[in-house]
N, C-alpha and C positions, 0 to 999 in steps of 0.2 A: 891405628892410623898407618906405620910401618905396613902391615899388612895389604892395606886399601892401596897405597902410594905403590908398591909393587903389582898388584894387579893393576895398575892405571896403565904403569912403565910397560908391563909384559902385553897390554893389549894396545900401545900404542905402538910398538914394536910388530905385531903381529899386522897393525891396519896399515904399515908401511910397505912391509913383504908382503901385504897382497894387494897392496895398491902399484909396487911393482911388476909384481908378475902380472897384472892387467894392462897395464900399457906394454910389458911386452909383447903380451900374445897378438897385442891392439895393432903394433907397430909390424911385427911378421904376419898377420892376415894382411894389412894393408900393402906389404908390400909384395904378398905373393899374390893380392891379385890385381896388382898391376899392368904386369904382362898379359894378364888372360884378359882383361879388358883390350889391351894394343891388340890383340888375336882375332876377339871378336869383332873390333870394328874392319879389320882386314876380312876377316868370314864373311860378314853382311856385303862387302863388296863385289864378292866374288860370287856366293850364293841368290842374289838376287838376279842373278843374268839366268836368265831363258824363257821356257815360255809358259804362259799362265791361262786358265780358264776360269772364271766366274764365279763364284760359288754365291748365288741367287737366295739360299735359305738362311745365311749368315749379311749375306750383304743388305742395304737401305733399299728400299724401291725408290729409284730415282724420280719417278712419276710423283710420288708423298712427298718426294723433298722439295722438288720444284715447285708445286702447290702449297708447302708449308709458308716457300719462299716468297710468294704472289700473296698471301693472304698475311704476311707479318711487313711486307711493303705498301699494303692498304687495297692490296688489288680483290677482285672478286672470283671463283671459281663455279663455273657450271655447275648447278644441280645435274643429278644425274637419274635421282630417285629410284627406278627401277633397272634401268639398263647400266650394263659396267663399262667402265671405260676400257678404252683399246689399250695394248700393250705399247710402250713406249707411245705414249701421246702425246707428250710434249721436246717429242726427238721431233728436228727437222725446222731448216730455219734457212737465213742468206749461208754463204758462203764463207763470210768472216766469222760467222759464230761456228762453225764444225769443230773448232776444238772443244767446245763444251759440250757436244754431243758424244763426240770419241772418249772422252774420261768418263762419261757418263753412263753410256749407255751401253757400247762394247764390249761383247764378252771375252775378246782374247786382248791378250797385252801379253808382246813380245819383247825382251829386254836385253842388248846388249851394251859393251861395259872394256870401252879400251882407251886407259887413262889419259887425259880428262874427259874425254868423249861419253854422251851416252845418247842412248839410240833405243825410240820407243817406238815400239811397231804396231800398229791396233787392224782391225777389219780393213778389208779392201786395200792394204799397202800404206796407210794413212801410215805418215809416219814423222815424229818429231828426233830431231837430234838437237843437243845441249850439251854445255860443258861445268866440269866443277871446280875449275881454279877461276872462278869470281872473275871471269869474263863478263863485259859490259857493252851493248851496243849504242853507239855512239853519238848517232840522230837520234833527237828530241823526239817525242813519243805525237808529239803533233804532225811534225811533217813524218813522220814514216809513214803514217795511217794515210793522212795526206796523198800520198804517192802510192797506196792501196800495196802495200811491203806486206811479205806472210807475216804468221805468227810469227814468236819466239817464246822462249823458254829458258831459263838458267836455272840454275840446281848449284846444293852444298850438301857434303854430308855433313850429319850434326850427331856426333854420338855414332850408334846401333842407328840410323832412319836418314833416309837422303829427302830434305827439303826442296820441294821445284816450285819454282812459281813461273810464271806464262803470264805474257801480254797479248792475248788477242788480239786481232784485226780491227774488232768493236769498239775498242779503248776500253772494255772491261780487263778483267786477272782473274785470277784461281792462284790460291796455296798449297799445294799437296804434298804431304806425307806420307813414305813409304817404309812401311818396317815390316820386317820377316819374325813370323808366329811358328809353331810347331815345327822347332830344330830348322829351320828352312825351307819347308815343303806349302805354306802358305804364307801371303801375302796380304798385308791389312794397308789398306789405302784410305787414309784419311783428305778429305777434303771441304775447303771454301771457294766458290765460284762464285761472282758477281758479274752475270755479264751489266753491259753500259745499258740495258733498257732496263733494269729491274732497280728495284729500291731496297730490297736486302738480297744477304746472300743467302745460296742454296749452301746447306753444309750434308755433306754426302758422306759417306763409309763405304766403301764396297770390300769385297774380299775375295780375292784370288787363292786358287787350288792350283800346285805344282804340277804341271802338265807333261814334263819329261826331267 
């Protein structure tokens, strides 16, 4: 029993020395990547600025998602049977909806980034600027529409991924998230767009390639 009673002693003694050297090691990983975490979310800041091209064989067909869209709101989509549809078919509308066209269907997005400021630049000059210190516009979303007021858009970063969401003209939104893939050099834009005539939303992905 003497026996048994010291191997009980010598292996509770051994599960304690190595139940400390675990939480140490626990407690120095955590705390050394700490700072590489405050780095990267300063990286993402910095590396998402400039300018971007489309990468179409990774990205959603926006044409599939917007007909996913129409047919999970209860709507109907053309037969097409032998003939294919045109490219960008369902690009083109009023004047308030253009933003949902430009996240959608545009292959360039250009990106600048001067704190709180950000500045999205698509085809033809289209261009949105926004801020990320949780600025709030101040007229009710009725009368701005009302008074035919542009867009808007505000943004936060959250993490590694800057969240923007947009009030169209329509009185619809869009959610979008923007995170950096492949050390920096590509861009994965997650989205939800609902414009106000549809009954669900389109949910989109598209994927940008570093362009300079």
């Amino acid at each position: 029993m003497n026996d048994v009673n010291n191997q009980i002693r010598s292996f509770g003694v051994a599960a304690k020395i190595l139940f400390l050297a675990s939480a140490m090691s626990v407690a120095c990983l955590s705390s050394a990547q700490r700072p590489q975490e405050g780095v990267g979310q300063t990286d993402v800041r910095q590396l998402i600025v400039g300018e971007w091209v489309i990468n179409d064989e990774l990205s959603d067909n926006s044409d599939d998602q917007v007909e996913e869209a129409i047919k999970e709101g209860g709507g109907k989509v053309a037969r097409r049977w032998f003939s294919k549809r045109d490219e960008d078919f369902y690009r083109g509308g009023p004047p308030e909806q253009e933003l949902y066209d430009r996240i959608s269907y545009d292959d360039i997005l250009s990106i600048e980034y001067a704190t709180p400021e950000l500045t999205f630049t698509y085809a033809d000059d289209y261009r949105r600027v926004f801020h990320t210190d949780g600025r709030r516009r101040t007229t009710t979303a009725n009368s701005f529409y009302a008074e035919g007021g542009a867009d808007f858009s505000f943004g936060n970063w959250d993490g590694a991924s800057l969240v923007v969401e947009a009030r169209p003209r329509d009185g619809g939104f869009t959610l979008e998230t923007y995170s950096l893939e492949e050390g920096g050099n590509r861009l994965r834009v997650e989205m939800v767009i609902e414009p106000s005539s549809f009954r669900a939303a389109i949910n989109l992905t598209r994927i940008y390639d570093r362009a300079n």
